[in-house]
C-alpha positions as CSV (number, residue, x, y, z in Angstrom):
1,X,0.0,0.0,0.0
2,X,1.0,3.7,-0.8
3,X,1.8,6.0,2.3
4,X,-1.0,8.1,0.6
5,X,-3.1,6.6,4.2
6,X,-4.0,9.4,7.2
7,X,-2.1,8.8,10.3
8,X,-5.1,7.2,11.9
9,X,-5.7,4.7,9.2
10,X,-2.0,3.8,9.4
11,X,-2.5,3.6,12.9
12,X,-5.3,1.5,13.7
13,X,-5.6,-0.7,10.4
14,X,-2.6,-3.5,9.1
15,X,-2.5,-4.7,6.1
16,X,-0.6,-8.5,5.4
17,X,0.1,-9.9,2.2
18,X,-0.8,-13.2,3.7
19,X,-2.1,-14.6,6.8
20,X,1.3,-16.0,7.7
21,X,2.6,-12.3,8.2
22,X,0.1,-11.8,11.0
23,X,2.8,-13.6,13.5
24,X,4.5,-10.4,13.5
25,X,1.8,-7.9,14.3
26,X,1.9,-7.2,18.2
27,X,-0.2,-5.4,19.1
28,X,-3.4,-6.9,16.5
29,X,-6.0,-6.9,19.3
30,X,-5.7,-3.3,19.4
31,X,-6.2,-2.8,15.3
32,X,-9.5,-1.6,14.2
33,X,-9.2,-3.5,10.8
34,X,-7.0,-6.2,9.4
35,X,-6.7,-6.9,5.5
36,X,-5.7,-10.0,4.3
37,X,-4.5,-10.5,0.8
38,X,-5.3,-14.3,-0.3
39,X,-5.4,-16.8,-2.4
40,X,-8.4,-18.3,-0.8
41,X,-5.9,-21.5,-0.6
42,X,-4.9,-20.4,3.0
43,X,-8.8,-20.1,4.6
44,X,-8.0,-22.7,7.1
45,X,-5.6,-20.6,9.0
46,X,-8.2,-17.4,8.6
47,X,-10.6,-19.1,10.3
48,X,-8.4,-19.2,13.3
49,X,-7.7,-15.8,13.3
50,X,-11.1,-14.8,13.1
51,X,-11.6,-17.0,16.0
52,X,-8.4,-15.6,17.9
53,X,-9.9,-12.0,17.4
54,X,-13.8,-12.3,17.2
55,X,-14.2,-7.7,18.0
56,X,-11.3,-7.4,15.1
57,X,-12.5,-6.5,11.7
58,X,-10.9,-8.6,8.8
59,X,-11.4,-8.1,5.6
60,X,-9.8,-10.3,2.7
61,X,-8.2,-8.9,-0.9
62,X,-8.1,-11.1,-3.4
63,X,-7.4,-10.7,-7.5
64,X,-10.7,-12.9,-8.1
65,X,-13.9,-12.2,-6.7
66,X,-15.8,-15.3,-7.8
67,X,-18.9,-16.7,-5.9
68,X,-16.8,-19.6,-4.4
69,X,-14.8,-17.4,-2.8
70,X,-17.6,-15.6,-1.3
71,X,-19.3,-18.1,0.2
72,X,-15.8,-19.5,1.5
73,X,-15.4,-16.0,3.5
74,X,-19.1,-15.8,4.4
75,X,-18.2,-19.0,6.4
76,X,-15.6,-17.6,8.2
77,X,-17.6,-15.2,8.9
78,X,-16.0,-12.8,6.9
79,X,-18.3,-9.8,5.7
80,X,-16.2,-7.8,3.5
81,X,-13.7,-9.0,0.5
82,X,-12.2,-6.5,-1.7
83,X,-10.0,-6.4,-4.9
84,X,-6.8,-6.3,-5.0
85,X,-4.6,-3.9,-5.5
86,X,-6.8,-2.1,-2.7
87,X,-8.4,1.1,-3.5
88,X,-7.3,3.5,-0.5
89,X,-10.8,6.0,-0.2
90,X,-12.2,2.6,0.5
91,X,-10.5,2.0,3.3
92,X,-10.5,5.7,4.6
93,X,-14.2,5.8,4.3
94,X,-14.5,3.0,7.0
95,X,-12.5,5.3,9.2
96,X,-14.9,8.9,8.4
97,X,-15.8,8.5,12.0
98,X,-13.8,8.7,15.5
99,X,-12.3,5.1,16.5
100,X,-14.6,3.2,18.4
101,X,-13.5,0.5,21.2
102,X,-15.4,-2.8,20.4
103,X,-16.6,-1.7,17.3
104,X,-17.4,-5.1,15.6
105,X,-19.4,-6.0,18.8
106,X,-21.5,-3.0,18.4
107,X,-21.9,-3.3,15.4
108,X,-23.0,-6.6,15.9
109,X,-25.4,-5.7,18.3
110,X,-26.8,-2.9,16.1
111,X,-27.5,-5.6,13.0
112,X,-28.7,-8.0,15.5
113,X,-31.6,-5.6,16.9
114,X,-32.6,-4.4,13.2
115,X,-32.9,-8.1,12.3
116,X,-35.0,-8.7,15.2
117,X,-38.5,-8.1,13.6
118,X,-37.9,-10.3,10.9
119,X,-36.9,-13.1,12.8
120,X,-38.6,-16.3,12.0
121,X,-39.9,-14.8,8.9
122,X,-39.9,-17.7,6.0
123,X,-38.0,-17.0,2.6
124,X,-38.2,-19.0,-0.6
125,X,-35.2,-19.1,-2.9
126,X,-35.4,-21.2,-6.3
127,X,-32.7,-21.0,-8.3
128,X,-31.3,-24.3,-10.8
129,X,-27.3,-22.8,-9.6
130,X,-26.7,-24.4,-6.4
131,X,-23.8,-22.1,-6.2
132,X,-26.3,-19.1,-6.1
133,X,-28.5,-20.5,-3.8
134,X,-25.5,-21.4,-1.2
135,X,-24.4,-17.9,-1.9
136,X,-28.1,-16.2,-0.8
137,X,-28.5,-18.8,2.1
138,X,-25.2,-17.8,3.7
139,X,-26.0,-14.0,3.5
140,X,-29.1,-14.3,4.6
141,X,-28.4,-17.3,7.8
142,X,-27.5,-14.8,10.6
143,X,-30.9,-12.4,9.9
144,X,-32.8,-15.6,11.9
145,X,-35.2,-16.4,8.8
146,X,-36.3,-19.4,7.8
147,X,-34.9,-20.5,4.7
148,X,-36.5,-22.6,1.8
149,X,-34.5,-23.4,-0.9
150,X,-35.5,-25.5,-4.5
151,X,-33.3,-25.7,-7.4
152,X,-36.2,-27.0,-9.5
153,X,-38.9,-24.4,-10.2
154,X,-41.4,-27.1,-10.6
155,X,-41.3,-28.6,-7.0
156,X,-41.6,-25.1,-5.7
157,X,-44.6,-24.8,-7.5
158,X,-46.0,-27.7,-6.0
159,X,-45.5,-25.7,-2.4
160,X,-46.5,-22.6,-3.1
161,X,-50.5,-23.0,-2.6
162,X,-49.7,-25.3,0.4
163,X,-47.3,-23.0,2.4
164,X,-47.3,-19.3,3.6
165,X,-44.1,-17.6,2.4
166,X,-43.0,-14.4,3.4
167,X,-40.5,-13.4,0.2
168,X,-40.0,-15.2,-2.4
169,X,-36.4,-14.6,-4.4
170,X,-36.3,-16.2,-8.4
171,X,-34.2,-16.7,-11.1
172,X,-35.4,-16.0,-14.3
173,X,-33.5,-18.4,-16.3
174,X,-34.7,-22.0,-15.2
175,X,-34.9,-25.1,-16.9
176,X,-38.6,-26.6,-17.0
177,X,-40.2,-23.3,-15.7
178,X,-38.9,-19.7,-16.0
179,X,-39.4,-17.0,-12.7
180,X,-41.3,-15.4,-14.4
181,X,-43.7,-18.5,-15.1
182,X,-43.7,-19.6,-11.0
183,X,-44.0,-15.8,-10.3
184,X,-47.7,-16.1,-12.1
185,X,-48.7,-19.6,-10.3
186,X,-47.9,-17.3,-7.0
187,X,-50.1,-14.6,-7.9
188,X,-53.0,-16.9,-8.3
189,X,-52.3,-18.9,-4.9
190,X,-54.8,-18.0,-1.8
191,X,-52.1,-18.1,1.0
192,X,-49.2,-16.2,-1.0
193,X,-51.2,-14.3,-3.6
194,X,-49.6,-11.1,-2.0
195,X,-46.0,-12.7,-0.8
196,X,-43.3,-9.9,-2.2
197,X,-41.3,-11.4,-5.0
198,X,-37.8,-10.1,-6.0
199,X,-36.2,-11.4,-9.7
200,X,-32.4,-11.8,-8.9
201,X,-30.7,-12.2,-12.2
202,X,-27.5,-12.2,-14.9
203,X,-30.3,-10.7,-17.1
204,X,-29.3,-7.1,-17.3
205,X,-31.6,-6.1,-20.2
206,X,-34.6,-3.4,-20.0
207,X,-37.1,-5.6,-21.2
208,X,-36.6,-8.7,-18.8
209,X,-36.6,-5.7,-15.6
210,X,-40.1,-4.4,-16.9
211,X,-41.8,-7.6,-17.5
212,X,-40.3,-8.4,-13.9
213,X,-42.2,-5.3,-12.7
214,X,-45.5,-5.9,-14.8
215,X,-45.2,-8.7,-12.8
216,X,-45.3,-7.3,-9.1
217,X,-41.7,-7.9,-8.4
218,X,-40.5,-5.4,-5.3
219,X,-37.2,-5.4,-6.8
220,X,-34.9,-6.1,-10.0
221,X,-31.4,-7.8,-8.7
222,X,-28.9,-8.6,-11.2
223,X,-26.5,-11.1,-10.5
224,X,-23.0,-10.9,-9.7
225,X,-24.6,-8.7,-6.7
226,X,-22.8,-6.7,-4.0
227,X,-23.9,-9.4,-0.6
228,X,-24.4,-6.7,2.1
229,X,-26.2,-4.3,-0.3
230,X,-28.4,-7.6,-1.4
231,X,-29.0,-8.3,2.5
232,X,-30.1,-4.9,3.6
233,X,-32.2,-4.6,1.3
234,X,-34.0,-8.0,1.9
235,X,-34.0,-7.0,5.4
236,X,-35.6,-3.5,4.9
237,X,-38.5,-5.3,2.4
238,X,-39.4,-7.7,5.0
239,X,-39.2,-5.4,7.5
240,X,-42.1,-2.7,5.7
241,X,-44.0,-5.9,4.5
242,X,-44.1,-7.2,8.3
243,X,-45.0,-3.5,9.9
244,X,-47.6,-3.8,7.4
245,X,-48.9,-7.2,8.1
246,X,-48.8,-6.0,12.1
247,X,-50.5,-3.0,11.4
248,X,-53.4,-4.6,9.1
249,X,-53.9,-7.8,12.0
250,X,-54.2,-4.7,14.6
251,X,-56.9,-3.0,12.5
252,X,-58.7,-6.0,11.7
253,X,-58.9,-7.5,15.1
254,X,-60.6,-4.1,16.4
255,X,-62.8,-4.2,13.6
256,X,-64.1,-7.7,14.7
257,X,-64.3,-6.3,18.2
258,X,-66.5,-3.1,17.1
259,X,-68.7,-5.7,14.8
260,X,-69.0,-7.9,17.8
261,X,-69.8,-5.1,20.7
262,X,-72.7,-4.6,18.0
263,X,-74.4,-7.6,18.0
264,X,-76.4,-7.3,20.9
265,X,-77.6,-4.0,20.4
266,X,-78.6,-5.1,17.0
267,X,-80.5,-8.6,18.6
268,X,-82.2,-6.7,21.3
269,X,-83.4,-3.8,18.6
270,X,-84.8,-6.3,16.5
271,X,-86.8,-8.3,19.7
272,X,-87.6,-4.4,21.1
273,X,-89.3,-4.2,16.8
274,X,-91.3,-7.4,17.1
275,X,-92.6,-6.8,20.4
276,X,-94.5,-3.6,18.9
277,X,-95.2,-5.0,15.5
278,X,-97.1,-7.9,17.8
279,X,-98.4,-5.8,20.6
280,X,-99.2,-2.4,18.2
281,X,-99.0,-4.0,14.6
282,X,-103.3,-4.1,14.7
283,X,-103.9,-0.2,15.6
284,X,-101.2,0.8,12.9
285,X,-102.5,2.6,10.1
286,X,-100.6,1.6,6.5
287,X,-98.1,3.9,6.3
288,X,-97.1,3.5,9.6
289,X,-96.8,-0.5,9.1
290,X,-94.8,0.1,5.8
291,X,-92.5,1.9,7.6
292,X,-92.0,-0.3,10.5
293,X,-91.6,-3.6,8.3
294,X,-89.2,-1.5,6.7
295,X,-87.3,-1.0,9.7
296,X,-87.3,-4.4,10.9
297,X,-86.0,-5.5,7.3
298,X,-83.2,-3.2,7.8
299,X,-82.5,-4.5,11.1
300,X,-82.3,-8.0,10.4
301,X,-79.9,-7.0,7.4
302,X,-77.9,-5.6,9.8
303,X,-77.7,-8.4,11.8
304,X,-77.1,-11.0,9.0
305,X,-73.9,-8.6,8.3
306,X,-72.6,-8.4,11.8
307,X,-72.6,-12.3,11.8
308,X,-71.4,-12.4,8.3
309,X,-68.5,-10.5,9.1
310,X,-67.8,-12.1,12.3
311,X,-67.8,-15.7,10.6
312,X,-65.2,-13.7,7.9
313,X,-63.1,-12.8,10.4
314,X,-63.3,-16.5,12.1
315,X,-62.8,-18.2,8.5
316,X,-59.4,-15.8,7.8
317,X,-58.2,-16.8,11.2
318,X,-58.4,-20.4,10.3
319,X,-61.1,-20.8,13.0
320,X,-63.8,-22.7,10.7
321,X,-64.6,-25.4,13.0
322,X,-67.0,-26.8,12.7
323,X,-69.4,-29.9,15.0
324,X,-71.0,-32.1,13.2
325,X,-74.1,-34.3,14.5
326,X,-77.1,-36.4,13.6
327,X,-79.6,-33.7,12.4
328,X,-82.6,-33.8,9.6
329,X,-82.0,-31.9,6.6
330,X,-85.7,-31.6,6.1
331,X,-86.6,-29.8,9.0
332,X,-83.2,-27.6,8.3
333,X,-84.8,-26.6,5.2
334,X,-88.6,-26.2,6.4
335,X,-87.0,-23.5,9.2
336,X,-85.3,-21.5,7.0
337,X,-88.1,-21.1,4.9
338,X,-90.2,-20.4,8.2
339,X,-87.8,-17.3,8.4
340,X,-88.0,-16.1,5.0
341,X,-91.8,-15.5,4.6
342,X,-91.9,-12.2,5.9
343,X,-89.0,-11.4,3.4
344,X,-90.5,-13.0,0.6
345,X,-94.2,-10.7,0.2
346,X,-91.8,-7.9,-0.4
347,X,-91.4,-8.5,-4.3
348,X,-94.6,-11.4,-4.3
349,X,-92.3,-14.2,-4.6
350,X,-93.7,-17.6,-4.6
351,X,-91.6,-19.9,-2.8
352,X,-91.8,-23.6,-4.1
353,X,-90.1,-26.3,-2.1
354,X,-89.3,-29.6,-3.9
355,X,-87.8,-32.3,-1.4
356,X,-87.0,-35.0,-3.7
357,X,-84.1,-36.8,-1.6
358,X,-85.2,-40.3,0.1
359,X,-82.5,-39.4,2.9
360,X,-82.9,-36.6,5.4
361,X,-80.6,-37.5,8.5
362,X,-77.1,-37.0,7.8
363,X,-74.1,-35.9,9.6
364,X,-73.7,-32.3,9.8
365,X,-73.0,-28.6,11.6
366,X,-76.7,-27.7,12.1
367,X,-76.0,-23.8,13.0
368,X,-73.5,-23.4,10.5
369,X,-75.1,-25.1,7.0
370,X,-78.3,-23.1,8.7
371,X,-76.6,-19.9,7.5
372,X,-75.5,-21.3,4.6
373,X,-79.2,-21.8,3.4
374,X,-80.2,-18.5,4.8
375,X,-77.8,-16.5,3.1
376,X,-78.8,-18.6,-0.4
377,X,-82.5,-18.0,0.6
378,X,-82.1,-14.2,1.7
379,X,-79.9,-13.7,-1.5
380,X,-82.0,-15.3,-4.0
381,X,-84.9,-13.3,-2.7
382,X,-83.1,-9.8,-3.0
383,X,-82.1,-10.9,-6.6
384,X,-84.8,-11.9,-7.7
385,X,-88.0,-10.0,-10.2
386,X,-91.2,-9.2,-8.8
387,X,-94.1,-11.5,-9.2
388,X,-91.7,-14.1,-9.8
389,X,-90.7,-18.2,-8.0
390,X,-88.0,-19.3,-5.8
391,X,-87.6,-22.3,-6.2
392,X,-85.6,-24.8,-4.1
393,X,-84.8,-28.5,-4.7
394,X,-83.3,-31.2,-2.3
395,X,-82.1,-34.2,-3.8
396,X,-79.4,-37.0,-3.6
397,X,-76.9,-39.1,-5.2
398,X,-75.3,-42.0,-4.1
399,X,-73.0,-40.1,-2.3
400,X,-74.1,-36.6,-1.5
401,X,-77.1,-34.5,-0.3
402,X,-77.8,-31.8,-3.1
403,X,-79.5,-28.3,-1.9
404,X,-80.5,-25.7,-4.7
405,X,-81.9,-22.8,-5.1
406,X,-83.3,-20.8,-8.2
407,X,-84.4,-17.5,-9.0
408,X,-85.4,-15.2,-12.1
409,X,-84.0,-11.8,-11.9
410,X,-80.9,-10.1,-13.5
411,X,-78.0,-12.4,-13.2
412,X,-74.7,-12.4,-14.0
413,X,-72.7,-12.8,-17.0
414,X,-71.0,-16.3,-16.6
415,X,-67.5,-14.6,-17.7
416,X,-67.4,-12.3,-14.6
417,X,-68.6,-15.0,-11.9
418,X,-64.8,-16.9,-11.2
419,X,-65.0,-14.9,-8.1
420,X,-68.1,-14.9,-7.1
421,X,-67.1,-16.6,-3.8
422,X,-64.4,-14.3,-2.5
423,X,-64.6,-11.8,0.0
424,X,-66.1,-8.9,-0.4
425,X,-67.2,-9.4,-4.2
426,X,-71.4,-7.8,-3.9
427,X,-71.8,-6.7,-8.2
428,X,-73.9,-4.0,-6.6
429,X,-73.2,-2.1,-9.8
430,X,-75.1,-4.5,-11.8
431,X,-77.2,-5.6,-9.5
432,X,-78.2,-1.6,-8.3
433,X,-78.2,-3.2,-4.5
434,X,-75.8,-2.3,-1.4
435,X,-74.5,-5.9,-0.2
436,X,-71.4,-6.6,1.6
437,X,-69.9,-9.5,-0.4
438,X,-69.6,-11.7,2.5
439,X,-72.6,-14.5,2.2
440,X,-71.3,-16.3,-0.9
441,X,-68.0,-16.4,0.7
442,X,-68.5,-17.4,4.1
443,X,-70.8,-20.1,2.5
444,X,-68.3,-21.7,0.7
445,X,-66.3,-21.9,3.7
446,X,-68.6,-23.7,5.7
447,X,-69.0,-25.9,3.0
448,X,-65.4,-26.8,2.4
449,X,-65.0,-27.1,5.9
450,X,-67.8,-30.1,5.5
451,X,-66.1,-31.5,2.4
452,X,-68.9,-30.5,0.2
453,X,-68.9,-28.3,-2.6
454,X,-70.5,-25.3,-3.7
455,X,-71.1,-23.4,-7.5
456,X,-72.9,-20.7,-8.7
457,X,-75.0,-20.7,-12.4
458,X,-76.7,-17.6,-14.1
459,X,-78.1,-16.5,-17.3
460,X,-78.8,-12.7,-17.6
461,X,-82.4,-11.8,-16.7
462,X,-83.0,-15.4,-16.5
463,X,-82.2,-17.5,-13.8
464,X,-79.1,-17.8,-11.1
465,X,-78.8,-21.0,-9.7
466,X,-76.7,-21.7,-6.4
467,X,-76.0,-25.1,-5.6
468,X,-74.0,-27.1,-2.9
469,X,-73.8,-30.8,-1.6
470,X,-73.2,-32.4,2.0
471,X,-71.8,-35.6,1.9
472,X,-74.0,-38.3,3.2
473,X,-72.1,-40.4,5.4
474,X,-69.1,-38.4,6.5
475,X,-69.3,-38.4,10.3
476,X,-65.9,-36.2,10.8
């Protein structure tokens, strides 16, 4: 090295053409910094100095920085490797500040608390180079994540609807199946659909980085990549992603709280409404009784959304269960339509029953399918025409009880209904109603939750059809 160096680099760094010339250095525990030009052939002996001096800071110079030789100081422990011949406003940058006693330790300690929140936070790498996967595994060990690593794109795919991932990081290049290709079977996964994805790549060209981006990627890294710049900023993605995941639970879980303060004001409204309709509902002139009936309607909307929302919040939470028990269908059925008939004058609906099955006791959650066919019932109801028929069949197959039910009204376009059972998905636009999205939705996870299934039919200002089955003899 030149004697270009300020007086305190010269005096609290040492620089050794190899590791052998270290014997001579007295006073190394005192050094700030130690530089160790290699060959990489002489890591064995490193490693004991890095154990002999854990505060010391060592870097290593070498003529070839090649993945290999990374990973080879990245198990050492070694953070930093330069090229050699050293440039010296490197090495006086790290030395900007006053001289610090301990300063490995603390900065240590400083990594190790900024790492903290992403602890135990699960990253996917897939990557066909198993030199580039080593490489991102051993920058990213000491941040406490858990690491999940495939070298064939096609057995991550096979994970990726099955496990919650936090970030995933892809090549683009891959035999069998491209990033880009896995990134678009993530998208359309329920439990990862909005994991962060970052494209680490030798592709340096514009078009590969926009398509990357078209495709939600967080970030564009092209490969050979600088390992501490690559780790802070994996560490700074997961760390906004968490806070946001934190902040989202937080809000969510006082939302269900609010909704659930509410439901018995809302039940003891609607008792405190049919107590007058039934002591007053004779003495009421017209008006007056249109008005209250429209009341009580309103109020047992509202209470069909406060459960509906409090089931949504249980079914995100994974806390579906549900009890099954010897019940009868039949008389399942004949209730809900019991509660339906003061709905159903509204528009003049006649409500035809058809119970066509041979079987009616079957194994089942009694409360829970109840609100299943209440939200069909209540929905085909709102849907439908005036002067029109609901009409809902009960039938069987060898295997499964079949519940249907059919209205005439405006429908949907069967191109637009592939989402008709998630969250939060009303069509009030095309239907000109104000509906929450949440029957359909919670529906189908009740029904999943009893192994049955569930679909949805319509024909624009025809009929909609909504259909599910129970099997017949599961008793778990």
């Amino acid at each position: 090295m030149r004697n270009t160096l300020s007086t305190q680099v010269k005096k609290d760094a040492v620089f050794v053409n190899n590791v052998r010339e270290l014997k001579r250095i007295k006073d190394l525990s005192n050094k700030r910094l130690c530089i160790i030009k290699t060959d990489f052939k002489d890591i064995n002996r490193i490693k004991k100095v890095c154990r002999l001096y854990p505060d010391l800071e060592i870097w290593l110079a070498c003529r070839e920085l090649s993945r290999e030789n990374i990973i080879a100081a990245n198990m050492c422990g070694i953070k930093n490797i330069v090229e050699y011949p050293l440039k010296e406003d490197l090495i006086e940058e790290v030395f900007g500040e006053q001289p610090q006693k301990n300063f490995a330790r603390k900065q240590y300690q400083a990594d190790k608390n900024k790492y903290k929140s992403i602890k135990g936070l699960k990253v996917m790498i897939v990557d066909d180079n198993p030199l580039n996967t080593e490489l991102l595994e051993e920058t990213l060990k000491d941040l406490g994540l858990k690491l999940v690593v495939y070298q064939k794109p096609k057995e991550a795919a096979k994970i990726v609807g099955a496990e919650k991932i936090d970030l995933f990081l892809l090549d683009i290049m891959m035999p069998d199946m491209s990033g880009f290709e896995l990134a678009e079977i993530i998208h359309k996964t329920k439990l990862n659909a909005n994991s962060p994805i970052i494209f680490i790549s030798a592709l340096s060209d514009r078009e590969h980085k926009v398509k990357s981006f078209d495709l939600g990627s967080c970030a564009y890294i092209e490969k050979p990549f600088d390992v501490k710049v690559v780790k802070s900023q994996i560490c700074s993605l997961l760390k906004s992603y968490s806070d946001i995941e934190k902040q989202t639970k937080i809000q969510d879980s006082y939302l269900a709280m609010v909704i659930h303060d509410m439901k018995g004001p809302v039940q003891a409204e609607l008792c405190a409404l049919n107590l007058v309709t039934g002591l007053y509902g004779e003495n009421l002139n017209d008006d007056q009784k249109e008005i209250l009936g429209d009341v009580i309607n309103s109020t047992k909307y509202l209470q069909n959304l406060v459960a509906n929302i409090l089931e949504k919040y249980k079914s995100d939470n994974g806390k579906v269960v549900i009890s099954k028990s010897l019940n009868s269908f039949k008389r399942l059925v004949s209730e809900c339509c019991d509660e339906i008939k003061y709905i159903a004058p509204e528009k003049n609906l006649l409500i035809n029953v058809s119970y066509k099955s041979g079987i009616d006791n079957i194994y089942f959650d009694y409360d829970e399918i109840k609100r299943v066919v209440h939200n069909i019932l209540t929905n085909g109801i709102k849907y439908s025409f005036k002067d029109k028929e609901l009409t809902i069949n009960v039938a069987n197959d060898d295997e499964n009880m079949i519940f249907s039910v059919t209205n005439r009204g405006l429908g949907l376009d069967m191109n637009k209904i592939g989402d008709v059972f998630d969250k939060f998905t009303s069509y009030c636009e095309e239907q000109k109603s104000v509906n929450a999205g949440l029957g359909l939705y919670i529906s189908k996870q009740i029904i999943d939750a009893h192994g049955g299934t569930i679909h949805f039919e319509s024909t624009p200002n025809e009929t909609t059809t909504v259909t599910f089955t129970l099997p017949i003899n599961s008793m778990s």
